[in-house]
N, C-alpha and C positions, 0 to 999 in steps of 0.2 A: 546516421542519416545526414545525409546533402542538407548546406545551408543554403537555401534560397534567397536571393538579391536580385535587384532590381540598380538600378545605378542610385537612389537615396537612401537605400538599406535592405534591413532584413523584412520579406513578405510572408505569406498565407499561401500555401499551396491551391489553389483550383483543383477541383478533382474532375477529371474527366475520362472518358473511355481510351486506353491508348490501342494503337494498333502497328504493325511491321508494315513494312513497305508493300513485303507478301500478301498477305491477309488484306492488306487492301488493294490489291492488287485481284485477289481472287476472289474480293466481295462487297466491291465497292457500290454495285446495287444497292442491296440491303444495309449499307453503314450510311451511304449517302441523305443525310437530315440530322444527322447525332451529331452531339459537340465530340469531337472526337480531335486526339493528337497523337499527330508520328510523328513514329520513331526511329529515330534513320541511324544505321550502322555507319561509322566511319568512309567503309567502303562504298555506301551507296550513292547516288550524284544527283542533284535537284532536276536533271534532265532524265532521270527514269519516270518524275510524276510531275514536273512544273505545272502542266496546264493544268493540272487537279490541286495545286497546292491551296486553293481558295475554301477545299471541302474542308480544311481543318482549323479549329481553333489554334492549335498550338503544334508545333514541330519542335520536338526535341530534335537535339543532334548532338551525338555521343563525339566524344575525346577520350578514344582508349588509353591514350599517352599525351603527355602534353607536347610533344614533339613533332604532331601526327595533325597536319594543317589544313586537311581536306576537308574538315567542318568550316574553314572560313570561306572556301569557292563556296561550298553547298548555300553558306546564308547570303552571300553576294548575290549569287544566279539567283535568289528563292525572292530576294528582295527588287533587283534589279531587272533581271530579264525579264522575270514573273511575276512581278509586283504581289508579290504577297505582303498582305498587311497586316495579319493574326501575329499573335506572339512565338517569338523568335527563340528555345531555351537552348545554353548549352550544359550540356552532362557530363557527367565522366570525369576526367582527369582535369578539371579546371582550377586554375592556380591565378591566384594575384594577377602575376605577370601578363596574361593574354587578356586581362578584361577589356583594359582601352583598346583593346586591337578588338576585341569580339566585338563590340560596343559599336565599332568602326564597321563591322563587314555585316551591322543589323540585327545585333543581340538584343534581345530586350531584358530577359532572365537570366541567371546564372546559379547554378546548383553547384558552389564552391566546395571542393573537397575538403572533407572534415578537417585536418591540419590548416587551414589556412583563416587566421585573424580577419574578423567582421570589418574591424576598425578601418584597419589596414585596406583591405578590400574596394571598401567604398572613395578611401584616398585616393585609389588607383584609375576611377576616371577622372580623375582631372589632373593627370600626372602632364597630362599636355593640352595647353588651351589654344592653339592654333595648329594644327598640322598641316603640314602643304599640300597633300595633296586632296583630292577629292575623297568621297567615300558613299556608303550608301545611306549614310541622312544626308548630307547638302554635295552633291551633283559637282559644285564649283572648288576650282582650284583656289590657296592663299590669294591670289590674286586678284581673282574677281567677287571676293569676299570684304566688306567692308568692316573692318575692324574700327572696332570704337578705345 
């Protein structure tokens, strides 16, 4: 099993009812009130359900391969266009190396792949304390950021 992180360390899973983009797609009546979280295939884009993205507590978003970067549009547009503000997980193929960049496109969660150190992990958001450019927590470029 997936170890679960959060950017201070290892969490508690939440249990909640998950469902496919499908299935909510063909039932969204009847699920609409449940704590409920999708779950979105690599393939699928935040623009099949943005303006519904508020009915869910949680939105996983798979990484079949870690090479495979369309879960970062997906948490951009989920966060940014559509201001979604429930927690953010990603799945799958998640390695060390992507967290500060997930972290950066609106991750909250991460279900790190069983090979990869706790330790190590949590080092990995703060491998950088400034980045130039904008992102989806603070809006503002290095620039108009006042560093202390």
């Amino acid at each position: 099993m997936a170890k679960l992180i959060n950017t201070t360390g290892l969490i508690q899973d939440t249990e909640l009812t998950q469902v496919t983009l499908s299935e909510w797609q063909e039932n969204s009546a009847s699920l609409k009130g449940q704590s409920l979280e999708l779950v979105l295939t690599s393939d699928q884009t935040a623009d099949l359900f943005g303006e519904e993205a508020h009915n869910f507590a949680r939105i996983s978003i798979e990484f079949p391969k870690f090479t495979d970067g369309r879960g970062y549009s997906a948490a951009r547009l989920l966060r940014e266009r559509y201001g979604y503000k429930g927690e953010l997980r990603a799945i799958g193929d998640v390695l060390i190396d992507q967290l500060f960049f997930m972290k950066r496109c609106g991750f909250d969660t991460y279900a790190l792949r069983e090979d990869q150190v706790l330790e190590d992990a949590i080092a990995a958001f703060s491998t950088f304390t400034a980045p130039y450019q904008n992102d989806a927590n603070d809006q503002r470029p290095l620039f108009r950021r006042r560093l202390n």
